[in-house]
Backbone as CSV, one residue per row, in Angstrom:
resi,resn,N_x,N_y,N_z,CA_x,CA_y,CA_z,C_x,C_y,C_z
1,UNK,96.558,-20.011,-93.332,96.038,-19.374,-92.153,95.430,-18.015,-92.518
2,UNK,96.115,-17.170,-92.923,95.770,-15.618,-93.720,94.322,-16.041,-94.156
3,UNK,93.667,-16.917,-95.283,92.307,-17.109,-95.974,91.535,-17.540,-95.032
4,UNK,91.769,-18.189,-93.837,91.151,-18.974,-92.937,90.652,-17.846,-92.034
5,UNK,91.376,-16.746,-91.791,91.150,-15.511,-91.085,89.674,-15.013,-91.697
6,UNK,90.344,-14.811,-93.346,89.975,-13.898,-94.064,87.907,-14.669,-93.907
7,UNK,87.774,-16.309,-94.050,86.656,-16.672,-94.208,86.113,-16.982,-92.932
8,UNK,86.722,-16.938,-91.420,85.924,-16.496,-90.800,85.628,-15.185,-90.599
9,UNK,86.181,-14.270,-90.748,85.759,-12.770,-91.046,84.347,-12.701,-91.663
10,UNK,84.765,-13.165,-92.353,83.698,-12.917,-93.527,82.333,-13.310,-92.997
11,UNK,82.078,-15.258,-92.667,81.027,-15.712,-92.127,81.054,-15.229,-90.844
12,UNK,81.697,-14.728,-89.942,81.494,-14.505,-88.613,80.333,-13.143,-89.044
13,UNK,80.997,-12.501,-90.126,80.482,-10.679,-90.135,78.687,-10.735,-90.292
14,UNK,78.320,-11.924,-91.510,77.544,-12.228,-92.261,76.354,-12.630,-90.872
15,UNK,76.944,-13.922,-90.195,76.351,-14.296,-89.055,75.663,-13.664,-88.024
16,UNK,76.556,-12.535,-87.957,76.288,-11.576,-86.743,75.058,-10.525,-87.146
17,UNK,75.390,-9.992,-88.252,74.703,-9.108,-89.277,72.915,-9.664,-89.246
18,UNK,73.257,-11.019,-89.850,72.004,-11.799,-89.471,70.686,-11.434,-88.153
19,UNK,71.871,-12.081,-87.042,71.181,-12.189,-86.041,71.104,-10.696,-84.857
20,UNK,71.409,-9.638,-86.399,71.673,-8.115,-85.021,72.390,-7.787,-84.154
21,UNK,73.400,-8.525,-84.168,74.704,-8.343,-83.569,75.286,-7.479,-84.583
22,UNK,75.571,-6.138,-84.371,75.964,-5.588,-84.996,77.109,-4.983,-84.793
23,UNK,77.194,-5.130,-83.577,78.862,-4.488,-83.481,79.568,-5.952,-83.666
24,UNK,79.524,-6.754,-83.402,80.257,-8.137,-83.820,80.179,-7.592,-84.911
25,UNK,79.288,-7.966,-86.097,79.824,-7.602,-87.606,80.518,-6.586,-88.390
26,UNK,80.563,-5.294,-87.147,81.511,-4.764,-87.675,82.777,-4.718,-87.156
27,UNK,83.225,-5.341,-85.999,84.227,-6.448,-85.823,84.839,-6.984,-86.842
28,UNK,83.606,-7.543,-87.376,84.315,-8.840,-88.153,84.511,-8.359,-90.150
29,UNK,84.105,-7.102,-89.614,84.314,-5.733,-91.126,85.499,-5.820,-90.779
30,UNK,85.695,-5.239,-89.841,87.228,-4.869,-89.726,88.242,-5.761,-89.906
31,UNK,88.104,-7.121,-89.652,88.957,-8.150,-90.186,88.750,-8.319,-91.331
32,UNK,88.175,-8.317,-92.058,88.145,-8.258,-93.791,88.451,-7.016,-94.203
33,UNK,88.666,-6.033,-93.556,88.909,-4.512,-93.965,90.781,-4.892,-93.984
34,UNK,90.968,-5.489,-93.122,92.663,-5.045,-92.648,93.189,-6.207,-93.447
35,UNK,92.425,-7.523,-93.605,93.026,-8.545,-94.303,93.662,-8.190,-96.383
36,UNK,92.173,-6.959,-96.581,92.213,-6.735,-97.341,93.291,-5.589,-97.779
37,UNK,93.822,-4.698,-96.844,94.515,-3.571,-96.693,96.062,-4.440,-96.457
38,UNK,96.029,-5.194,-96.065,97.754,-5.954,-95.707,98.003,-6.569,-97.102
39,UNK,96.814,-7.100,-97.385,97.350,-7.608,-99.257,97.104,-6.793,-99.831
40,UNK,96.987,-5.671,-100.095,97.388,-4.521,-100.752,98.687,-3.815,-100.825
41,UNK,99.038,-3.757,-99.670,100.413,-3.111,-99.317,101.595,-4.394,-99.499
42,UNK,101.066,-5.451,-99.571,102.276,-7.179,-99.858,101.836,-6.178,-101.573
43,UNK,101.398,-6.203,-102.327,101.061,-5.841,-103.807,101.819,-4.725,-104.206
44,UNK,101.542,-3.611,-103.270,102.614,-2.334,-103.832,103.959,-2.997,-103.222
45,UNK,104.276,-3.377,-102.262,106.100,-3.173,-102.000,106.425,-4.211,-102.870
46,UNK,105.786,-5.722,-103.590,106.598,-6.297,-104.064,106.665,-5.094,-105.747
47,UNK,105.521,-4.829,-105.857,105.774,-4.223,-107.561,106.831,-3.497,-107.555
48,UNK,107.473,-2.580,-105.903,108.167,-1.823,-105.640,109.628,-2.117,-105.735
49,UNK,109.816,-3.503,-105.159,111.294,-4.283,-105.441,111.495,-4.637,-106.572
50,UNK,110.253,-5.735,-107.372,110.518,-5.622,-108.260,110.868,-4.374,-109.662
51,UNK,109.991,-3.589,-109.461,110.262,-2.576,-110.076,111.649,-1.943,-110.079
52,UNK,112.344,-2.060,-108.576,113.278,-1.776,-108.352,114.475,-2.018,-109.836
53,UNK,114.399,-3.772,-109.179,115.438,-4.582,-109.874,115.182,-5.091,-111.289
54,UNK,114.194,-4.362,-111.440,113.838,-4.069,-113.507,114.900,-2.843,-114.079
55,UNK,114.716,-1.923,-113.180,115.285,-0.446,-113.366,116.891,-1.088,-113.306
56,UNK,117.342,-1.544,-112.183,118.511,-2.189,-112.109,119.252,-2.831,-112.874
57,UNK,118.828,-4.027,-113.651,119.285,-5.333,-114.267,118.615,-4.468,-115.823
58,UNK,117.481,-3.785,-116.237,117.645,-3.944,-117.725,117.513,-2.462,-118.059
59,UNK,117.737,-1.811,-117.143,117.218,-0.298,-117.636,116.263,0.294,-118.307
60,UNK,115.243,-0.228,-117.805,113.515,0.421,-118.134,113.012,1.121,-117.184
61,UNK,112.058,1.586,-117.020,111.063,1.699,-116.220,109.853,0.593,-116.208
62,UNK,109.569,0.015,-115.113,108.082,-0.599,-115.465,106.884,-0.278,-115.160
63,UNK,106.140,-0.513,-115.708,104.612,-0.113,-116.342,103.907,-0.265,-114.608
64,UNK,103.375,0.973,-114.298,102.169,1.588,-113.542,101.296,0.590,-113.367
65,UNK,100.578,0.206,-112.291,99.574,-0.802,-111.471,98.383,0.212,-111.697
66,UNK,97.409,-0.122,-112.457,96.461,0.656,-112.654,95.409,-0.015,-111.387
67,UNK,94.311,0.989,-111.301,93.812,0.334,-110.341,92.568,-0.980,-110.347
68,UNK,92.419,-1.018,-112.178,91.794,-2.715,-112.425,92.763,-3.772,-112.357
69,UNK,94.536,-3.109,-112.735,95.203,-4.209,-111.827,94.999,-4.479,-110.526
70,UNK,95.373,-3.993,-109.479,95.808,-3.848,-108.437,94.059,-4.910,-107.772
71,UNK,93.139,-4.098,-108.831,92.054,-5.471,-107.943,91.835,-6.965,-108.262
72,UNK,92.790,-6.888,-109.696,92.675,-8.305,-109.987,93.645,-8.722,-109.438
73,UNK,94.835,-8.435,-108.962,95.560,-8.895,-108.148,95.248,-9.224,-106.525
74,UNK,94.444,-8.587,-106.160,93.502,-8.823,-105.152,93.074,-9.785,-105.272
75,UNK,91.907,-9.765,-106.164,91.275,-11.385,-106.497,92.131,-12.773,-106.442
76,UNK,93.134,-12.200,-107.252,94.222,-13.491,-107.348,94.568,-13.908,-106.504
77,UNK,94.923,-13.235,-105.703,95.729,-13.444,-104.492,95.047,-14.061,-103.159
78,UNK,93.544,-13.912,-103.371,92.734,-14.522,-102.616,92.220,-15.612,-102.988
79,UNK,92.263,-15.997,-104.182,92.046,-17.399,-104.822,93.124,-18.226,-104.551
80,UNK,94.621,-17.750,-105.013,95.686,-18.700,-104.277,95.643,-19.227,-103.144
81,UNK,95.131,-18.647,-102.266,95.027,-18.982,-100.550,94.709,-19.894,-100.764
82,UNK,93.279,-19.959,-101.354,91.913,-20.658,-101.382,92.744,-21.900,-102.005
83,UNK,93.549,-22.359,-102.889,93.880,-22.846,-103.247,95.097,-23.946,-103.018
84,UNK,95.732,-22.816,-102.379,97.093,-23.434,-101.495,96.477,-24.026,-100.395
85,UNK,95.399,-23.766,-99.436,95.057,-24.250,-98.486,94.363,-25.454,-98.534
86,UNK,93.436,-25.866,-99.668,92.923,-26.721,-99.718,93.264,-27.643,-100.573
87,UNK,94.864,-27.506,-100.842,96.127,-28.593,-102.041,96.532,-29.141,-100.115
88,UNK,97.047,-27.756,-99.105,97.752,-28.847,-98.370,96.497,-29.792,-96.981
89,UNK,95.299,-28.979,-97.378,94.055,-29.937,-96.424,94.208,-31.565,-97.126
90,UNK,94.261,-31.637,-98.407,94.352,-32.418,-99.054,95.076,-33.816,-99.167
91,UNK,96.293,-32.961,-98.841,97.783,-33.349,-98.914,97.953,-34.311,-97.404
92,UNK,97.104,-33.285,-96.638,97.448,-33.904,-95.151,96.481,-35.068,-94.799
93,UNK,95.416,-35.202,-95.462,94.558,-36.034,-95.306,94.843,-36.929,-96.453
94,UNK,95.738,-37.093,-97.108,95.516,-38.441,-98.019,96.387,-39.522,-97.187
95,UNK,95.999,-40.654,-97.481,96.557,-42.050,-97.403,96.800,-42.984,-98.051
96,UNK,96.851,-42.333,-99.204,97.390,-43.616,-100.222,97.751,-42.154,-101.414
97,UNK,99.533,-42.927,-101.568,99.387,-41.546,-102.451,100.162,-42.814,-103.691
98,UNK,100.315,-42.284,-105.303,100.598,-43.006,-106.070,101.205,-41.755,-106.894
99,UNK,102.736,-42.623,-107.162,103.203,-41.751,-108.157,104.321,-42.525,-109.282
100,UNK,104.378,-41.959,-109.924,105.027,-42.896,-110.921,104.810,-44.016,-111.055
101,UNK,103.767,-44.973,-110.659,103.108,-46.316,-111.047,103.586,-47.001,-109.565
102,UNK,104.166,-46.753,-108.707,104.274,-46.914,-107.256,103.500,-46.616,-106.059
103,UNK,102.884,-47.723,-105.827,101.568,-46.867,-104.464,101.921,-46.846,-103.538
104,UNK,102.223,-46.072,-102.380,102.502,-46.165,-101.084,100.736,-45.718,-99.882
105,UNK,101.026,-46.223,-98.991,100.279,-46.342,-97.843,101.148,-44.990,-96.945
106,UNK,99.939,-44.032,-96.552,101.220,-43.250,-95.027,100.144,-43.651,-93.935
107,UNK,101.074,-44.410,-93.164,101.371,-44.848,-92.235,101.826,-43.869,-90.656
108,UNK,100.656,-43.794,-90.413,101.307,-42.212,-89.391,102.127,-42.414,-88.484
109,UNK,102.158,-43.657,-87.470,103.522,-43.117,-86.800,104.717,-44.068,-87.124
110,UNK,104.869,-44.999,-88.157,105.933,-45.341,-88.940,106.453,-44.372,-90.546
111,UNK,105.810,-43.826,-91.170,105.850,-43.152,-92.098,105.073,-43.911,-93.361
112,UNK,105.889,-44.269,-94.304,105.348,-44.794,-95.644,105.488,-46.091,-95.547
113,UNK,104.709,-47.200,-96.360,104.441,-48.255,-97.031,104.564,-48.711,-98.278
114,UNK,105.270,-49.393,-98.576,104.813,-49.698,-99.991,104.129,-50.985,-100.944
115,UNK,102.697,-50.102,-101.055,101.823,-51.224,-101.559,102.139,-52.001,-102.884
116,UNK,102.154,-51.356,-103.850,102.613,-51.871,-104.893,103.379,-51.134,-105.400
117,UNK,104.217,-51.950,-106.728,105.506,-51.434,-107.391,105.119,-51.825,-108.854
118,UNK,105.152,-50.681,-109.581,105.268,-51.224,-111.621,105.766,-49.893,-112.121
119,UNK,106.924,-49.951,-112.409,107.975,-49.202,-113.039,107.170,-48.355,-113.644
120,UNK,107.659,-47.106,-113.680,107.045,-46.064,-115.041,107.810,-46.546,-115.992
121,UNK,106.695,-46.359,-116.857,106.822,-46.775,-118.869,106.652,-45.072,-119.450
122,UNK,107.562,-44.631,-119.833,106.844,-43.372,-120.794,106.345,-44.119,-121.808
123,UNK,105.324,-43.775,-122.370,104.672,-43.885,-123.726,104.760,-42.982,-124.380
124,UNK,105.514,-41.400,-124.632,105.677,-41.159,-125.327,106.498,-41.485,-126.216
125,UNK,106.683,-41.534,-127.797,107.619,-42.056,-128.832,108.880,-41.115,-128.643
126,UNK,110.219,-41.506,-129.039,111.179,-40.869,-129.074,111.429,-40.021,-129.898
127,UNK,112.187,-38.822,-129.436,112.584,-37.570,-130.236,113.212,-37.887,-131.470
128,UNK,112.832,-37.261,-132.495,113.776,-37.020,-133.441,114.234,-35.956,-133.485
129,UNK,114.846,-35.743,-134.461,116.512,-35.385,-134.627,115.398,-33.652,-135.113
130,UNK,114.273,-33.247,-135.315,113.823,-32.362,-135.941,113.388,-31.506,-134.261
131,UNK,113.450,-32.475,-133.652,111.870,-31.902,-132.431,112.817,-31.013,-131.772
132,UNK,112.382,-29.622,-130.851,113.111,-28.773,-130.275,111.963,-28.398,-129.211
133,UNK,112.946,-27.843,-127.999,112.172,-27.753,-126.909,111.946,-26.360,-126.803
């Protein structure tokens, strides 16, 4: 929901901007202004706990958020959205899911099906006595 904000913000701002609506687009600044300012401040308080419970558990200090961190963490953090959102668009729209060599059908108001069945085979060769994980 948060990225979904964040990308109509964005195209709403772009849209408006377009067509001279200009206080709409800066409306819709301001929702990309604050979207961007709330994941900033989720960025400092967690470095802040964590930092906390570094100081706590090993007795260091930890290392300063410079501010080419703090924007690649930005970035990141807006790609996850992007990412998480369109694993569960995904997720919600499939109908045939297959896992371990087992296909099932979902079936929306009974639940699952099962189309076919063939055991998982690992093919990988077995460990020896040398291999370590």
């Amino acid at each position: 929901m948060n990225y979904g904000l964040l990308a109509g913000a964005t195209i709403g701002m772009g849209a408006s901007a377009l067509s001279g609506g200009w206080i709409s687009a800066m409306f819709h600044a301001a929702g990309v202004g604050t979207f961007a300012l709330v994941n900033w401040l989720l960025i400092e308080r967690l470095h802040a706990v964590i930092g906390q419970h570094i100081r706590e558990v090993q007795g260091i200090e930890p290392a300063a958020l410079t501010t080419s961190t703090r924007m690649r963490l930005l970035a990141a953090l807006s790609v996850a959205l992007v990412a998480h959102t369109l694993a569960t668009l995904a997720a919600a729209m499939a109908h045939t899911v297959r896992w371990r060599g087992i296909t099932y059908k979902v079936v929306p108001p009974d639940g699952l099906r099962l189309v076919s069945y063939a055991p998982f085979r690992s093919t990988a060769p077995p460990p020896t006595r040398r291999a370590s994980f």
